[in-house]
BADOPA-93141 format. One record per residue: x, y, z of N, C-alpha, C, O in turn. Coordinates in steps of 0.05 Angstrom, whole numbers, padded with zeros to 5 digits, always signed. Example, Ala and Ser with C-alpha at 12.3 -4.5 7.8 and 13.67 -1.06 7.14 Angstrom:
// BADOPA-93141
+00264-00114+00156+00246-00090+00156+00264-00066+00156+00285-00066+00169;+00257-00045+00142+00273-00021+00143+00258+00001+00157+00268+00023+00161;
// end
This chain:
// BADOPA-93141
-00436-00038+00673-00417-00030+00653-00426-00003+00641-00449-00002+00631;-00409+00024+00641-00409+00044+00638-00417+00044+00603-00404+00026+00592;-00436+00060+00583-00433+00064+00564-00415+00071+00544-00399+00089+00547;-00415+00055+00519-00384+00072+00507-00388+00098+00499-00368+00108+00488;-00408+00111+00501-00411+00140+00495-00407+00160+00519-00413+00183+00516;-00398+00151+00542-00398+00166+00564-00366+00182+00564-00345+00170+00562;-00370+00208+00566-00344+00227+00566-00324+00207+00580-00331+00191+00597;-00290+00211+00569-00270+00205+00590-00266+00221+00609-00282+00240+00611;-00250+00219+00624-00243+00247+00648-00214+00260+00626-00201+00281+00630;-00213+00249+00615-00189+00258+00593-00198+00281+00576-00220+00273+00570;-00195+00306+00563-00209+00325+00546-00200+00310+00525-00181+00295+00529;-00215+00313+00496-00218+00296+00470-00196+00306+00450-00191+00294+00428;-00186+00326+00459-00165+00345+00453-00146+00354+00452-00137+00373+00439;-00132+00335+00474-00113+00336+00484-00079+00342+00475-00060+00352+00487;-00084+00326+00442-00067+00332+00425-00067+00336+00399-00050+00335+00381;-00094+00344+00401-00094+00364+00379-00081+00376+00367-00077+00372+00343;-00068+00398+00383-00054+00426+00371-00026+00415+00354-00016+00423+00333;-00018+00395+00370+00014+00377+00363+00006+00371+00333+00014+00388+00317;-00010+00348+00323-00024+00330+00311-00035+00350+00281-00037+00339+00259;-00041+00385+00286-00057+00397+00263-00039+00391+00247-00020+00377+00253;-00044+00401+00219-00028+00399+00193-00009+00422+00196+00015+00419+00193;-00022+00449+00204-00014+00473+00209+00016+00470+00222+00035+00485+00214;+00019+00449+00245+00034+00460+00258+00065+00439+00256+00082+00433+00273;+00062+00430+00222+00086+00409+00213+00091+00421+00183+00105+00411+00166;+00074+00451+00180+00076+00463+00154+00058+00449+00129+00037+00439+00135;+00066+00450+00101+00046+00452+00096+00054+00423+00080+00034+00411+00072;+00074+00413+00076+00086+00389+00061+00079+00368+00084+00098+00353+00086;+00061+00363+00099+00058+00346+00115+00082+00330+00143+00105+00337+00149;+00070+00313+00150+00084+00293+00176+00084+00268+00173+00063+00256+00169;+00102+00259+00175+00102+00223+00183+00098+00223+00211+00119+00221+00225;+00074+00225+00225+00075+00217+00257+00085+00191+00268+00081+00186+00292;+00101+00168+00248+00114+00156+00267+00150+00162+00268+00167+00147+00278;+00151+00182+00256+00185+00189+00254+00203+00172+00233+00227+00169+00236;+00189+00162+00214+00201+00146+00187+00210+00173+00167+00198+00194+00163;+00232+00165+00159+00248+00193+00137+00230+00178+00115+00215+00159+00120;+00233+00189+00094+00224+00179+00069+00248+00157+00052+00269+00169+00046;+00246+00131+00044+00271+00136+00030+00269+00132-00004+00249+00123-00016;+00287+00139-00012+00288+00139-00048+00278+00103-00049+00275+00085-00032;+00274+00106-00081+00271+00078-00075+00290+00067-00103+00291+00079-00124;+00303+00043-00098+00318+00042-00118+00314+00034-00137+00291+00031-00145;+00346+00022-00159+00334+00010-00181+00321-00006-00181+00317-00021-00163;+00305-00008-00214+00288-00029-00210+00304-00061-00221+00322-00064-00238;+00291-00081-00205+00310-00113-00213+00294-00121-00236+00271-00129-00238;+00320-00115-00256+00314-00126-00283+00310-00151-00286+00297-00156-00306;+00319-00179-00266+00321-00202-00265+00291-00211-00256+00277-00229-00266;+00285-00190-00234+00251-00197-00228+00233-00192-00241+00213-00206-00242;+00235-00172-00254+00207-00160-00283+00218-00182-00303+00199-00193-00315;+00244-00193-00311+00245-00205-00324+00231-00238-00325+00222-00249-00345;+00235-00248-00298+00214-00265-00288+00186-00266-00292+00169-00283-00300;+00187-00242-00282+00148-00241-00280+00143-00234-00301+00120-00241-00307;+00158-00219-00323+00143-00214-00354+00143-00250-00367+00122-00261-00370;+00160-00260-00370+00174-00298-00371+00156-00311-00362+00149-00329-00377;+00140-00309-00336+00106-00325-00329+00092-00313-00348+00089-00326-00369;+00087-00302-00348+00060-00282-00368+00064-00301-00387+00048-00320-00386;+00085-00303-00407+00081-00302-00432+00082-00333-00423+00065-00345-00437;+00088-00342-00414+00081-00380-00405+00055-00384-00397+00047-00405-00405;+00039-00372-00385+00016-00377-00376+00002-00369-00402-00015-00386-00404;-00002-00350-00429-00008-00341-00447-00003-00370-00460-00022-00384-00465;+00020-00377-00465+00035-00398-00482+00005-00430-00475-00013-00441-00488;+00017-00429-00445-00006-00453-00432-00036-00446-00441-00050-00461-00454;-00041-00426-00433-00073-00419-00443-00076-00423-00463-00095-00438-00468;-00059-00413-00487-00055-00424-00521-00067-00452-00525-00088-00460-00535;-00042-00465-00511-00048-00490-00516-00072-00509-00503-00076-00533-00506;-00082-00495-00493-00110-00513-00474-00126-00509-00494-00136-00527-00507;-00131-00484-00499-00153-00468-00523-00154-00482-00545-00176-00491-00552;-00135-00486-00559-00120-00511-00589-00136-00540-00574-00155-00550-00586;-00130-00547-00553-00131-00572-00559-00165-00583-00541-00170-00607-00538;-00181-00563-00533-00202-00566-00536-00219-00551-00555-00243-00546-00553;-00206-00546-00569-00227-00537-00596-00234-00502-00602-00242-00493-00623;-00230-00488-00578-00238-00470-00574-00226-00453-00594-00240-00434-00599;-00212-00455-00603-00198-00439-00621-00185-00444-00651-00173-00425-00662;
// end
């Protein structure tokens, strides 16, 4: 079994020049061809959820704290 440090017959370079930053300007590349997209509104129904646990798990922690003494 050949070493993994042993040269390919391939040059290491090969696509380099494609690949620089230089040569997609200076605002960069998505090398897999994805556009960017906006992103939209945000779901008031879901922050509204997840703020609604918080203050329940706060609420529960309350009450554990009360009723072993801790507080």
């Amino acid at each position: 079994m050949p070493a993994m440090s042993d040269p390919k017959d391939t040059p290491a370079d090969e696509h380099a020049p494609e690949h620089a930053p230089a040569a997609h300007g200076a605002h960069g590349h998505d090398e897999h061809g994805h556009d960017e997209e906006p992103l939209g509104p945000p779901d008031i129904g879901l922050w509204a959820a997840g703020i609604g646990g918080i203050a329940v798990a706060i609420v529960i922690a309350a009450c554990f704290a009360f009723s072993t003494g801790a507080l």
